[in-house]
Backbone as CSV, one residue per row, in Angstrom:
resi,resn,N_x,N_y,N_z,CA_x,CA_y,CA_z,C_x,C_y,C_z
1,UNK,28.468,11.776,-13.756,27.329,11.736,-12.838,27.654,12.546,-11.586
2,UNK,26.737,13.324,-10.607,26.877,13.706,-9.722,27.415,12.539,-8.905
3,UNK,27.991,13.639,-7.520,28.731,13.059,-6.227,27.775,11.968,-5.795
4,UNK,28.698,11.113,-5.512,28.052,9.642,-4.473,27.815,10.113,-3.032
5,UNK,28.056,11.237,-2.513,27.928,11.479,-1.145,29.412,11.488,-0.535
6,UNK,29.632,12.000,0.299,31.074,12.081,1.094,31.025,12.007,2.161
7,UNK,29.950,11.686,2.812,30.045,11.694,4.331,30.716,10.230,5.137
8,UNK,30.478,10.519,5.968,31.320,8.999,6.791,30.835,7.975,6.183
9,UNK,31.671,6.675,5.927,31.016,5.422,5.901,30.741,5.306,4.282
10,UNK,30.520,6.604,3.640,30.259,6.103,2.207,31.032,5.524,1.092
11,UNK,30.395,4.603,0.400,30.874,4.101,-0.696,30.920,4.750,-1.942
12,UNK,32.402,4.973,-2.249,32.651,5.905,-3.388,32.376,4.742,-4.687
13,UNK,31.569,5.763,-5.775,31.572,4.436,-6.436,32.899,4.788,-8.142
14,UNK,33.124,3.805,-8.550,34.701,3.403,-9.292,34.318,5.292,-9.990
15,UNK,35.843,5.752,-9.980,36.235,6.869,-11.006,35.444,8.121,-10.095
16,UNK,35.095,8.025,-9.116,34.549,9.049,-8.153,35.693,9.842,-7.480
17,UNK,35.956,10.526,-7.368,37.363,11.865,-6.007,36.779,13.078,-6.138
18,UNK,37.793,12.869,-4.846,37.955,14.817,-4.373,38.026,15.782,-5.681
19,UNK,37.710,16.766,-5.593,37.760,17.450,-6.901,38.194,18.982,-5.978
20,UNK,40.193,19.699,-6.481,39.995,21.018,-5.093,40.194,21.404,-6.332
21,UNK,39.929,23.340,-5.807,39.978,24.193,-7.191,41.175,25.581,-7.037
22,UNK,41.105,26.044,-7.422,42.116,27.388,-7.068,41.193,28.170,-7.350
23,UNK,41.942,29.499,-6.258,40.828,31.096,-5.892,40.353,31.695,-7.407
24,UNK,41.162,31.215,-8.561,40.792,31.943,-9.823,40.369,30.722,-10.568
25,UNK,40.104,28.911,-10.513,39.723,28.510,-10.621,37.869,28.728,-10.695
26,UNK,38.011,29.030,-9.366,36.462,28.734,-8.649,35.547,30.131,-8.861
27,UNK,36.347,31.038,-8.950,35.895,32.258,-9.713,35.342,32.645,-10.586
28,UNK,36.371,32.293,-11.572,35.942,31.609,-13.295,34.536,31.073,-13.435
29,UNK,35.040,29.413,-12.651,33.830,28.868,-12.898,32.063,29.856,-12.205
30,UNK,31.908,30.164,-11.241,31.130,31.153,-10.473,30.507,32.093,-11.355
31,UNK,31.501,33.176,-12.028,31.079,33.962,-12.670,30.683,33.305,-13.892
32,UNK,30.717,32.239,-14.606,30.588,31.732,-15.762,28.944,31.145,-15.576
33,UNK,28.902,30.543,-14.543,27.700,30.142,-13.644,26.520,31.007,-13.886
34,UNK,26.970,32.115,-13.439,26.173,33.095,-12.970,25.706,33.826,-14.724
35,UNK,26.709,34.204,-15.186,26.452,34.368,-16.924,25.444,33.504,-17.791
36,UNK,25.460,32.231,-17.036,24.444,31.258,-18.126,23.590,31.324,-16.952
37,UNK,22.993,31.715,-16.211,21.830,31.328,-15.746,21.217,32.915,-15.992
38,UNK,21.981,34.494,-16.043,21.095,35.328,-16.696,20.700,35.223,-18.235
39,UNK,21.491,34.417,-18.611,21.374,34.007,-20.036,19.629,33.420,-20.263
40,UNK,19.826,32.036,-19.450,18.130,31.472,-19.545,17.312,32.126,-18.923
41,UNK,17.469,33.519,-18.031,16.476,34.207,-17.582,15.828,35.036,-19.303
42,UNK,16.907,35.784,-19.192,16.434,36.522,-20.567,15.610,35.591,-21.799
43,UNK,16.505,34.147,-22.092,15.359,33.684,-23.027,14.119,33.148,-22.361
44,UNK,13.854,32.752,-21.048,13.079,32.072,-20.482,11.774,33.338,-21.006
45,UNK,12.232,34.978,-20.860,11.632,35.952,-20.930,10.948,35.770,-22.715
46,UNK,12.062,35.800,-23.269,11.782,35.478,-24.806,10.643,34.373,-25.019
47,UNK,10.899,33.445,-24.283,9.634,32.460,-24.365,8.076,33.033,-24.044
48,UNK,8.474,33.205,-22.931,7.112,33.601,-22.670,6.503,34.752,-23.603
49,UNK,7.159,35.841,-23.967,6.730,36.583,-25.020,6.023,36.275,-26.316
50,UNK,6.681,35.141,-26.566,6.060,34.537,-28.305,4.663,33.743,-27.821
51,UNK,4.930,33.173,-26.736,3.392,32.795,-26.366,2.524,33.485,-26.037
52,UNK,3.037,34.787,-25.251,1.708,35.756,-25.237,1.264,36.047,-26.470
53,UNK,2.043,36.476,-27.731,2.147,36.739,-28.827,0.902,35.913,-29.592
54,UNK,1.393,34.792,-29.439,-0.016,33.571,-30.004,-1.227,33.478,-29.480
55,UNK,-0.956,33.800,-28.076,-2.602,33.775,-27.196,-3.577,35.087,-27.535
56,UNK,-2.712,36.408,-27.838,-3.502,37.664,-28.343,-3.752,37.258,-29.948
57,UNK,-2.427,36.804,-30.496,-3.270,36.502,-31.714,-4.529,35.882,-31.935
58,UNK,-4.631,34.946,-31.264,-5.361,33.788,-31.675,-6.798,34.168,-30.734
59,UNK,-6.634,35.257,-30.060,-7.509,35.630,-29.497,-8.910,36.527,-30.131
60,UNK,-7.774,37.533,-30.684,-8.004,38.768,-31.528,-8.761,38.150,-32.777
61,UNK,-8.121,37.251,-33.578,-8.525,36.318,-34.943,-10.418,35.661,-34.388
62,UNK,-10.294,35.269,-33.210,-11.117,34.391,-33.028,-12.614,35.535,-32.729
63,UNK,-12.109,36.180,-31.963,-13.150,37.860,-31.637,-13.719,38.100,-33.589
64,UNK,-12.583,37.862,-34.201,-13.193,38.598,-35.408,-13.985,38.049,-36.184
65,UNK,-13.412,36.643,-35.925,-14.159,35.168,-36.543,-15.897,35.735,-35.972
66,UNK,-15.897,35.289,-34.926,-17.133,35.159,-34.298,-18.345,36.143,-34.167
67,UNK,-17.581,37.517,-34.566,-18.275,38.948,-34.281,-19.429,39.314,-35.133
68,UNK,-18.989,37.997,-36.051,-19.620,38.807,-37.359,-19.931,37.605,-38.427
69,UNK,-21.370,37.119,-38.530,-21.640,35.794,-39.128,-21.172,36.075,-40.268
70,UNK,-21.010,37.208,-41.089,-20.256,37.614,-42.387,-19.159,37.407,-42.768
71,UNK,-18.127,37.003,-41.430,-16.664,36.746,-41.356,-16.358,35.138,-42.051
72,UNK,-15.274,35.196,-42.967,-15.494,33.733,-42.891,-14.217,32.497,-42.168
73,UNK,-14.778,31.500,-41.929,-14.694,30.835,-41.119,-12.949,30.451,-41.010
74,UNK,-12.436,31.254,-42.410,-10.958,30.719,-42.756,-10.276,31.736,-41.885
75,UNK,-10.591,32.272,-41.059,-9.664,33.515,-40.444,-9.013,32.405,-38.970
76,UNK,-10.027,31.233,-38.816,-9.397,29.893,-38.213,-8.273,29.585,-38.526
77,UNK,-8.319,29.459,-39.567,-7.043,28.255,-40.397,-5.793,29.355,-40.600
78,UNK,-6.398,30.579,-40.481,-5.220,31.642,-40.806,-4.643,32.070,-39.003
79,UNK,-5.519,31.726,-38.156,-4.744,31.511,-37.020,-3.974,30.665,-36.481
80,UNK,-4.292,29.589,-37.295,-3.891,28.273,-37.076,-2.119,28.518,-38.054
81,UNK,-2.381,28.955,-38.810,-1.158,29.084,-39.582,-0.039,30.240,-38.965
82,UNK,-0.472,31.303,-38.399,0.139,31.743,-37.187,0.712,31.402,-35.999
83,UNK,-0.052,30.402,-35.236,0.884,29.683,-34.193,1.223,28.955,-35.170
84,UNK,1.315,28.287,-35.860,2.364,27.501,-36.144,4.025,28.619,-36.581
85,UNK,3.396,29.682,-36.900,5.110,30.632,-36.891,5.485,31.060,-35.485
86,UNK,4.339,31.247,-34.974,5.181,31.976,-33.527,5.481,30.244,-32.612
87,UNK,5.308,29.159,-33.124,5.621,28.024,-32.593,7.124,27.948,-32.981
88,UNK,7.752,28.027,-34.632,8.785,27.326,-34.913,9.392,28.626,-34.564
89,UNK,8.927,30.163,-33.926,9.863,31.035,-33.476,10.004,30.818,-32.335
90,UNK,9.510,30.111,-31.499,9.638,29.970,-29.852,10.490,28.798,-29.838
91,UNK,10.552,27.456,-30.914,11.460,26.441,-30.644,12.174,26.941,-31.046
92,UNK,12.777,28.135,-31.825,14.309,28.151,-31.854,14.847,28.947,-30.972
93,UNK,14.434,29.822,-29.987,14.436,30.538,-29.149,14.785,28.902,-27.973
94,UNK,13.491,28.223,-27.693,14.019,27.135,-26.888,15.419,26.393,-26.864
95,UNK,15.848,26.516,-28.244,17.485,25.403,-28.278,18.389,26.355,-28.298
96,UNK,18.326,28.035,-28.149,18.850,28.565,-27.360,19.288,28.564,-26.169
97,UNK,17.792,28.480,-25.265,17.797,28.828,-24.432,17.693,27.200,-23.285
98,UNK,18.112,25.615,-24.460,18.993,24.427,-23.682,20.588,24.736,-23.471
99,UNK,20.876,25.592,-24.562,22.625,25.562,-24.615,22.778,26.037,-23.346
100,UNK,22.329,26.969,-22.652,22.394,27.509,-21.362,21.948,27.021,-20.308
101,UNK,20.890,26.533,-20.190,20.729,25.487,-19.230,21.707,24.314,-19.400
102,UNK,21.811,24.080,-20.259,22.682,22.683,-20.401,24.054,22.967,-19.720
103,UNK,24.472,24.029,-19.970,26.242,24.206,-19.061,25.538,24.745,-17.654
104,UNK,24.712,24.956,-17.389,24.178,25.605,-16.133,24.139,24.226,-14.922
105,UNK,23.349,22.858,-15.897,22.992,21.532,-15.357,24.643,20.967,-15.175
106,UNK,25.451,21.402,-15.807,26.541,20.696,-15.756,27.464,21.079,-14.662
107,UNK,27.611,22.588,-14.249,28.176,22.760,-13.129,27.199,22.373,-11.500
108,UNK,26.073,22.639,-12.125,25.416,22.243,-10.785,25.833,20.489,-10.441
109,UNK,25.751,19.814,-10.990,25.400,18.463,-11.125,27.290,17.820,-10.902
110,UNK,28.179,18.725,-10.759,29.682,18.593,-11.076,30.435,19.572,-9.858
111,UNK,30.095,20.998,-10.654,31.038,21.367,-9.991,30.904,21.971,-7.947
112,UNK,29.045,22.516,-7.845,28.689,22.966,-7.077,28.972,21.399,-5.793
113,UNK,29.028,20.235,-6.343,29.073,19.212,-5.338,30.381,19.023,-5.129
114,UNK,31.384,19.466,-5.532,32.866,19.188,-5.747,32.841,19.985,-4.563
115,UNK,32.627,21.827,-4.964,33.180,22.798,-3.572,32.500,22.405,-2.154
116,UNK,31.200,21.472,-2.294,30.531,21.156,-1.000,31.328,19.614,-0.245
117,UNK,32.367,19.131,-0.899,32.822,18.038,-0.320,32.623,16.763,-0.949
118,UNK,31.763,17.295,-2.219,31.212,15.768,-2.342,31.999,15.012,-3.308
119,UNK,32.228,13.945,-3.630,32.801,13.247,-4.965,32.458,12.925,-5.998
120,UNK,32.982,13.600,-7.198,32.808,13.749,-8.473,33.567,12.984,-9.585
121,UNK,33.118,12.795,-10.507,34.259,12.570,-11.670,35.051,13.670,-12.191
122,UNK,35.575,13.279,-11.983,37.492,14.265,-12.102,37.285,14.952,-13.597
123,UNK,36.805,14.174,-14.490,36.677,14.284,-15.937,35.680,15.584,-16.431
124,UNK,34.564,15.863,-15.703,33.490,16.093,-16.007,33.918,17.608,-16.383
125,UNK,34.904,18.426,-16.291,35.475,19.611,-17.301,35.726,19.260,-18.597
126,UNK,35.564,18.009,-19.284,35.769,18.310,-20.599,34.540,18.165,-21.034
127,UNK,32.964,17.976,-20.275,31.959,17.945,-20.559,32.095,19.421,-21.283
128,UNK,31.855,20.365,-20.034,31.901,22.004,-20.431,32.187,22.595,-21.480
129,UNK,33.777,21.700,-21.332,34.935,22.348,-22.698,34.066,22.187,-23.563
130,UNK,33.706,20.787,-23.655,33.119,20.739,-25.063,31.843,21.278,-25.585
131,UNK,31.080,22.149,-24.732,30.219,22.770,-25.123,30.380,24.372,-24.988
132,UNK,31.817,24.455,-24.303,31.778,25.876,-24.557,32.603,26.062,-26.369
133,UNK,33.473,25.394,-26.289,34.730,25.205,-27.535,33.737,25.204,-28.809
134,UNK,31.871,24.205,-29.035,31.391,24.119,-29.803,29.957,24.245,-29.452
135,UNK,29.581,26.063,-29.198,28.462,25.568,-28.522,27.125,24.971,-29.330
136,UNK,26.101,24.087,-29.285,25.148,23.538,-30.039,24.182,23.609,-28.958
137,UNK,23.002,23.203,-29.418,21.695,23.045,-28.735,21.699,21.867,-28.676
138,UNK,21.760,21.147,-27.305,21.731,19.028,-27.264,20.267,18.387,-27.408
139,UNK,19.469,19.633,-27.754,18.114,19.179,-29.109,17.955,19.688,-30.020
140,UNK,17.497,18.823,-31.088,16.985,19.270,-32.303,16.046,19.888,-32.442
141,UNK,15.565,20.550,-33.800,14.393,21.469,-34.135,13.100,20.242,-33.433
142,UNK,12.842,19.637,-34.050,11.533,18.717,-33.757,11.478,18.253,-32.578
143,UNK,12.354,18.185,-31.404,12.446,17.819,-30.057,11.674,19.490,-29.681
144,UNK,12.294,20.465,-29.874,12.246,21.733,-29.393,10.548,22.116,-29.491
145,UNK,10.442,21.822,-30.800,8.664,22.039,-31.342,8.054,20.918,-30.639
146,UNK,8.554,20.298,-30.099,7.509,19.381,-29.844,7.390,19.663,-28.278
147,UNK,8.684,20.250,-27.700,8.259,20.605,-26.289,7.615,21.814,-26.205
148,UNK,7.693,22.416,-26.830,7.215,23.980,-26.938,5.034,23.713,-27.625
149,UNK,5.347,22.373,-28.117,3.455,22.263,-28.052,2.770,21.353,-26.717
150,UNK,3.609,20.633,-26.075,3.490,19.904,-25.189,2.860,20.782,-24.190
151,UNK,3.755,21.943,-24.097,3.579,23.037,-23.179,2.362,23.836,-23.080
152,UNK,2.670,24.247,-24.339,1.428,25.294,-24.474,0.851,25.240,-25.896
153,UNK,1.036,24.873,-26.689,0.683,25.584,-28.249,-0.317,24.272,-28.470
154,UNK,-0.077,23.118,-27.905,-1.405,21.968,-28.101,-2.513,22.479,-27.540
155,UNK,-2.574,23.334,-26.136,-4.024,23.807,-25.781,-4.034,25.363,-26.742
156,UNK,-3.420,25.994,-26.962,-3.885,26.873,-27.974,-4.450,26.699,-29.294
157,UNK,-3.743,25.949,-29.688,-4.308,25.074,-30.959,-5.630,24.068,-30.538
158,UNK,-6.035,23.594,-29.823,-7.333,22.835,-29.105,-8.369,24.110,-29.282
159,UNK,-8.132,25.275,-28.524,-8.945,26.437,-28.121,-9.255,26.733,-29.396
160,UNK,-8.297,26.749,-30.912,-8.918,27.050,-32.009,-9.705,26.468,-33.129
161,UNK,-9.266,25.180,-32.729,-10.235,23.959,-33.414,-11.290,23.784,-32.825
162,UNK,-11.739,24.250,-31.418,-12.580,24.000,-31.264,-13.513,25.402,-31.543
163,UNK,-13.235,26.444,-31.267,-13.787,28.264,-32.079,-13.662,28.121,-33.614
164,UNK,-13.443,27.165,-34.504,-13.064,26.974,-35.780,-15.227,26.285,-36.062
165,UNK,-14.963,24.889,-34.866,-16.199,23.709,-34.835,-17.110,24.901,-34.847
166,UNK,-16.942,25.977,-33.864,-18.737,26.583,-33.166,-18.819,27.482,-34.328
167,UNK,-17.753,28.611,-35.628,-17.885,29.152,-36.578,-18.708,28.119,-37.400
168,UNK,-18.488,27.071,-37.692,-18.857,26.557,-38.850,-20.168,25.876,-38.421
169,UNK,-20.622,26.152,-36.801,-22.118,25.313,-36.713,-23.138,26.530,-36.166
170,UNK,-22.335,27.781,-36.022,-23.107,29.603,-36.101,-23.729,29.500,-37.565
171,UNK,-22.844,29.124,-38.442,-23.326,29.745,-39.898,-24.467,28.561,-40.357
172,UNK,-24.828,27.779,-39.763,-25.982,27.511,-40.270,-27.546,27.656,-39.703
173,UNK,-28.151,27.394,-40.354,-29.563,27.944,-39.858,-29.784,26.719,-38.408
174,UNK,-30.898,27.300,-37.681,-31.442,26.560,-36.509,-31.957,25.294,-36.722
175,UNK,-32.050,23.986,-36.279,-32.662,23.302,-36.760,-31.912,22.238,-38.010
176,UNK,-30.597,22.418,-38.007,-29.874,21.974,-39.192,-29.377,20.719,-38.528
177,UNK,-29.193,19.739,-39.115,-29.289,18.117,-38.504,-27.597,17.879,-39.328
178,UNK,-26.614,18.052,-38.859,-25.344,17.699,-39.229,-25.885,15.899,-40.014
179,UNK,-25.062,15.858,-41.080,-24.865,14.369,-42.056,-23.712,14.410,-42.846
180,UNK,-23.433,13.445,-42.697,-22.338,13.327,-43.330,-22.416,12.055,-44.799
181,UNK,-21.599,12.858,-45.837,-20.487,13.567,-46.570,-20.694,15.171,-46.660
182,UNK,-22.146,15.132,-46.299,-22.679,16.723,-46.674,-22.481,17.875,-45.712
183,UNK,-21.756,17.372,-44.614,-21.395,18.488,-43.395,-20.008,18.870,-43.762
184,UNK,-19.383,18.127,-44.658,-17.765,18.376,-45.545,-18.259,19.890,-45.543
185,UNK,-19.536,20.045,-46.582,-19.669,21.295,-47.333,-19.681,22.508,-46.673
186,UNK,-19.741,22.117,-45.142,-19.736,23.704,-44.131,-18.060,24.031,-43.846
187,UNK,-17.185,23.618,-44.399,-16.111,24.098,-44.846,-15.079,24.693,-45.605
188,UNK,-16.524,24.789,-47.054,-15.841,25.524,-48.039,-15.230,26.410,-47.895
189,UNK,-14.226,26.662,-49.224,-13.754,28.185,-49.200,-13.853,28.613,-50.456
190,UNK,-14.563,29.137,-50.916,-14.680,29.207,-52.360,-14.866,28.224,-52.595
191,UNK,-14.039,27.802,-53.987,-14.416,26.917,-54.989,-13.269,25.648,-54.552
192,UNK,-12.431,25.984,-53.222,-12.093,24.898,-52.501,-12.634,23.800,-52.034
193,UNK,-12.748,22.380,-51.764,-13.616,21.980,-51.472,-13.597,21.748,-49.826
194,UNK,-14.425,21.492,-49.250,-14.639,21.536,-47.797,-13.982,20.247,-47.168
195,UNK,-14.221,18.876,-47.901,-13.256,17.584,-47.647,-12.262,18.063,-47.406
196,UNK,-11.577,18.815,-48.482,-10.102,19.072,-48.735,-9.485,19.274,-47.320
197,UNK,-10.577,20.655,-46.501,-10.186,21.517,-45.753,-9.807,20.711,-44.639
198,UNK,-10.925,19.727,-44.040,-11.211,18.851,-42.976,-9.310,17.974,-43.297
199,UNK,-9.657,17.413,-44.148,-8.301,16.397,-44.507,-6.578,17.028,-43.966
200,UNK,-6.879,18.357,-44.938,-5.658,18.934,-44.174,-4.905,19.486,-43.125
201,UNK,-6.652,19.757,-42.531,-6.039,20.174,-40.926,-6.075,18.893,-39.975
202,UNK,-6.785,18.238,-40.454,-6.785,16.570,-39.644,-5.395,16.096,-39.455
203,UNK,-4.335,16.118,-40.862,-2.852,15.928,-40.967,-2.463,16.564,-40.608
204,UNK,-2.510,17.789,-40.146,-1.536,19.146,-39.657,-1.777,18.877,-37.789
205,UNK,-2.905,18.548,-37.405,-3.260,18.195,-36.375,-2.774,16.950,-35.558
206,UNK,-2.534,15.767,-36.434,-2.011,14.912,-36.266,-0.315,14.618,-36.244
207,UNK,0.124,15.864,-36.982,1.639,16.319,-36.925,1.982,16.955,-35.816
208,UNK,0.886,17.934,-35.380,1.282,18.252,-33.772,1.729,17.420,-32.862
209,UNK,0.570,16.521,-32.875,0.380,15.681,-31.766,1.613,14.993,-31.818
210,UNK,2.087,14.419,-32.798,3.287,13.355,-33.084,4.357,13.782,-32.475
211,UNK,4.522,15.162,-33.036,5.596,16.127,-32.667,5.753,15.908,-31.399
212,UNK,4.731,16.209,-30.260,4.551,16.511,-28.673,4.820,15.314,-28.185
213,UNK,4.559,14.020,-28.838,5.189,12.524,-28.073,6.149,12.070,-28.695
214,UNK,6.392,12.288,-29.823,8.212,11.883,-29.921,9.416,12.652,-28.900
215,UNK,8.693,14.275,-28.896,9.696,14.988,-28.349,9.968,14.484,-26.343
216,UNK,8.650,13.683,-26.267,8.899,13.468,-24.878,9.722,12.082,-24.843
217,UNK,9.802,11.522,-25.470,10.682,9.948,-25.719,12.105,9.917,-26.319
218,UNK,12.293,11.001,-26.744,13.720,11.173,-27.520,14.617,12.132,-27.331
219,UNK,14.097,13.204,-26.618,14.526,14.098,-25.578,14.018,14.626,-24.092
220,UNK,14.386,13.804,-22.766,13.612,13.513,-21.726,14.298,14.902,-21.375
221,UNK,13.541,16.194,-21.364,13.782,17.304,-20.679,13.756,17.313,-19.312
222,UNK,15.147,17.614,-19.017,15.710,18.005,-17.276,14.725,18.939,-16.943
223,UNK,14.080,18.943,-15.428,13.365,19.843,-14.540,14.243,20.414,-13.541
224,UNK,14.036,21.807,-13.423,14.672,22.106,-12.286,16.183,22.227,-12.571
């Protein structure tokens, strides 16, 4: 845990000290510092790229959807099947780009309070070691996807289910009174059936969502 404070009067709490370093100590660590935080600049860059990536897609798809009552309505579901790749390419890009924040959080939180006076656990270098010696991502794929829809890919995916709803209520005539089992049928695809269609994106939809609140309960992502 970070320093308890060092100023007058304070209570160190158990396994807390001074922490001094040497001129090639503090160096090391500095420049190592400085290496993982251009590190998460560059993927932070990578991130944002795959999402522009999805927002022109899904942009472009939806222009084509709509342009043209002739278009059919599956060029939705084929956008929809797109963010979902530039999604599981941005979460792996994300557990990249924790390994680096993660040793970044560790000197801040350790070592930057040590050179300011403050008191640390003495120990907290074999945190490092052990993520430099083996580096891993300290989330999994489904933590990663699920922060990466939390973020952004749940309102992109919203923006297309709902340009998916206004395709499939363009293509019918004026005056058309939605009923149901028989509004299934404004989803065909061929000789697919239109239930089918509704059913599967209902589950694919509902896998998002799951995704985006487990990932906030099982991996509480550090800010800042």
């Amino acid at each position: 845990m970070p320093g308890a404070g060092g100023g007058p009067g304070a209570v160190l709490a158990p396994g807390l000290t001074e922490v001094s370093y040497s001129t090639n100590q503090a160096n090391a660590l500095i420049h190592l510092y400085r290496a993982e935080v251009g590190k998460m600049t560059a993927w932070r860059q990578r991130l944002d790229m795959t999402t522009n990536w999805s927002v022109v897609t899904s942009a472009g798809l939806a222009s084509f959807a709509l342009g043209d009552a002739g278009n059919s309505h599956a060029t939705f579901l084929f956008a929809m099947f797109m963010n979902y790749f530039f999604l599981r390419l941005e979460a792996r890009r994300f557990r990249t780009y924790e390994i680096a924040h993660h040793r970044v959080r560790i000197m801040e939180r350790f070592f930057y309070p040590a050179m300011l006076g403050d008191r640390v656990d003495p120990g907290w270098h074999q945190l490092l070691l052990a993520e430099l010696s083996k580096p891993r991502s300290p989330m999994s794929r489904n933590d990663a996807l699920g922060w990466r829809l939390g973020r952004n890919y749940l309102w992109i995916y919203a923006a297309v289910l709902l340009a998916w709803f206004a395709k499939l209520d363009l293509e019918q005539p004026k005056g058309y009174i939605l009923s149901f089992p028989d509004a299934f049928a404004l989803a065909d695809i061929g000789n697919f059936p239109g239930w089918l269609v509704f059913a599967i994106v209902g589950v694919f939809y509902s896998y998002l969502i799951w995704l985006a609140v487990r990932a906030a309960r099982t991996y509480p992502l550090e800010e800042g």
